[in-house]
N, C-alpha and C positions, 0 to 999 in steps of 0.2 A: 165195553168193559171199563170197570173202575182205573183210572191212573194211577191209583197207590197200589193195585193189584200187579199192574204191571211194573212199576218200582220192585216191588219185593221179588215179584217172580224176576227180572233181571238180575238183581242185586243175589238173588241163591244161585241163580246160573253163572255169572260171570264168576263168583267168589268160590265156587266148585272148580271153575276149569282154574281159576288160576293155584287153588293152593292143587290142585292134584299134577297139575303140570312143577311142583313145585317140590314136589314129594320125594320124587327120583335125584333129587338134588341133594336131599335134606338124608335120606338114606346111604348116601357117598358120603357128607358132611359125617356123619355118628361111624360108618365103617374105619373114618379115619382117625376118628378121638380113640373109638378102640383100641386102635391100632397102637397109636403114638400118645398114650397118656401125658408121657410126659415134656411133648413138644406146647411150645409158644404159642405157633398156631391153633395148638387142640381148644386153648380156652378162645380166641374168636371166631371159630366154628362152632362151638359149645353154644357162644353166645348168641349167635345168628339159630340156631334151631330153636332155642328158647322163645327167640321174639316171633320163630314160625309158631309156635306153639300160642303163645299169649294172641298173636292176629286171627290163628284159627278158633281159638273161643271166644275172642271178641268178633267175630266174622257170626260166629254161630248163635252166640248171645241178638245181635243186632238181626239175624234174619228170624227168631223167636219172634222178640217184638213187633218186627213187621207183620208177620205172620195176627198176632195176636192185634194188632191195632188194624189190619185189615178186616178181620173177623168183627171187630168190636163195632164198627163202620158200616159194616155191609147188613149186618144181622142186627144193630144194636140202635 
């Protein structure tokens, strides 16, 4: 098997277990902004799911490409 095939298939498997293991965190973090609008804390929990959000589309974005430049490689 190709090396870059195994790159990407790693790179989707680690990058799934970590934000899903990462999820149950991130769903505490927003039960509590609800909660407490107007606490100190709410805005750097706010801030912290944000940046889970912007690594999960750059996580998703980057396993796309792989995706597609393996294809490109293999077939092209």
């Amino acid at each position: 098997m190709d090396l870059l095939l195994w790159i990407t298939i790693g790179f989707i498997i680690i990058g799934f277990v970590v934000l899903t293991s990462m999820k149950k965190n991130m769903e505490s973090k927003l039960a509590f902004i609800t909660k407490n609008m107007e606490d100190e804390e709410s805005s750097t929990k706010s801030e912290s799911i944000i940046w889970w959000i912007v690594s999960t589309t750059a996580w998703g974005i980057v396993s796309m490409i792989l995706i597609v430049w393996w294809f490109h490689n293999y077939f092209g």
